[in-house]
C-alpha positions in Angstrom: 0.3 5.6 31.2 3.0 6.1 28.3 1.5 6.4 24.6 3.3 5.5 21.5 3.1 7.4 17.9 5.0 6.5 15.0 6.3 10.2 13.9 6.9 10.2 10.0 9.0 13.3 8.7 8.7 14.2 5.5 10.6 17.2 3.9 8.1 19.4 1.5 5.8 16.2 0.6 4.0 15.3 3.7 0.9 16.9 2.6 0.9 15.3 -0.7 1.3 11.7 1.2 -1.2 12.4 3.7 -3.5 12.8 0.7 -2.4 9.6 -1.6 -2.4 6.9 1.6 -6.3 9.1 2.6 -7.3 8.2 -0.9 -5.5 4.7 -0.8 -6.8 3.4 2.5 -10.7 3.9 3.9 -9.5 3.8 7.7 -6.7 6.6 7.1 -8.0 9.3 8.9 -6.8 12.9 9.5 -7.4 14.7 12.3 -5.9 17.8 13.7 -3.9 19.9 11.1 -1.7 22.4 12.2 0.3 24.7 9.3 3.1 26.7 9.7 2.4 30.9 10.6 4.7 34.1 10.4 7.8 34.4 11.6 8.2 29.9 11.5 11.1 28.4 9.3 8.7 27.3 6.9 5.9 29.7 4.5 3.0 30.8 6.8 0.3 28.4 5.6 2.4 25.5 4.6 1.7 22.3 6.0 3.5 21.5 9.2 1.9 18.6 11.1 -0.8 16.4 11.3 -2.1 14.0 13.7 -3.6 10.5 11.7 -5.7 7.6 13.0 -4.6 4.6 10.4 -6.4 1.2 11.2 -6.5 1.9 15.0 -2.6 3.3 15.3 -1.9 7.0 15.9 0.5 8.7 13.5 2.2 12.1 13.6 3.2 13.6 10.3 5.4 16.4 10.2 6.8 18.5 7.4 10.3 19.6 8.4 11.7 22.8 6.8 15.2 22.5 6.8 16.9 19.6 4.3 18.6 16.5 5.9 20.6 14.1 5.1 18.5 10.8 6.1 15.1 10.0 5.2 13.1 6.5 5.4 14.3 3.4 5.4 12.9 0.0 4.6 13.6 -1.0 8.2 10.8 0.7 9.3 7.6 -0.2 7.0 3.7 0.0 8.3 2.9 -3.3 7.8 -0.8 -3.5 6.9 -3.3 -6.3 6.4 -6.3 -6.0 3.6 -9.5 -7.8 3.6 -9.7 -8.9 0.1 -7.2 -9.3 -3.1 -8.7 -6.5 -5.4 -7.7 -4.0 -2.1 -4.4 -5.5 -1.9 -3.4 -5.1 -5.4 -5.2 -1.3 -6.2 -3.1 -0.3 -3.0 -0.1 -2.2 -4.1 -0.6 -0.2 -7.3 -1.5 3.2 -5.9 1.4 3.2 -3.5 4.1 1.8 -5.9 3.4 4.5 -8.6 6.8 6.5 -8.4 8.3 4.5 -6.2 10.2 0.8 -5.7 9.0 -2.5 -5.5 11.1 -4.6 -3.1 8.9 -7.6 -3.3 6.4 -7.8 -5.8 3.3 -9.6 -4.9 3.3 -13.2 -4.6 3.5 -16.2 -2.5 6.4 -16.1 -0.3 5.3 -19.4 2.0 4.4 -17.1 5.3 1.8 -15.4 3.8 -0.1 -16.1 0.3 -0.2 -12.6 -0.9 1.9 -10.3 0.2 4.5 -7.9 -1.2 7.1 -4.6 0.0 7.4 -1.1 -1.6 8.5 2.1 -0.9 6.3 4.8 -2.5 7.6 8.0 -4.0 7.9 9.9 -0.7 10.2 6.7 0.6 7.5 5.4 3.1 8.3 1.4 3.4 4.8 -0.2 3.0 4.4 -4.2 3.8 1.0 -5.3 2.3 -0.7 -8.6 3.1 -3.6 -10.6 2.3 -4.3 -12.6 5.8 -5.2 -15.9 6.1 
């Protein structure tokens, strides 16, 4: 049976994200961390991957060495429902420090509360209040 991840590369920062969206969200769980030895492109000890359980959905985080010329994209957001409004707004707040709101919170007619930001690493967030 195939398995699907969602692989997030970040570029020197994916340690720093893993612990912002582990101190934004409860069910943001780390697992296996791997970090980068002697002889690899990156300094032996640095961060290299991590392997995430987030609300039931398996992410791979990877710190990539070299520079490139892309990065996230709104396109691709993790689209996350909260159970109450006071969690909705402190992550809204937590994850928009640094970064840009696309869509502040508000009623937008499909959903009551919802808003769209990209934090300071450039991760495309979608929060929602359900119901």
């Amino acid at each position: 049976m195939a398995s699907v991840k969602t692989h997030m590369m970040f570029q020197g920062e994916a340690e720093k994200a893993l612990d912002l969206y582990a101190s934004v969200f409860k069910d943001f769980q780390v697992g296996n961390v791997e970090r980068y030895g002697e002889g690899e492109p990156a300094a032996a000890g640095a961060f290299k991957l991590a392997n995430v359980s987030f609300a039931g959905h398996e992410l791979i985080i990877f710190d990539s060495p070299p520079i490139h010329d892309f990065t996230f994209t709104p396109s691709i957001s993790l689209f996350v429902d909260l159970e109450t409004p006071d969690k909705l707004e402190g992550a809204f707040a937590k994850l928009a420090e640094g970064g840009a709101v696309m869509m502040p919170l508000d009623d937008y007619g499909f959903s009551k509360r919802f808003g769209w930001l990209a934090d300071r690493f450039g991760v495309s967030w979608q929060l929602n209040l359900p119901g």
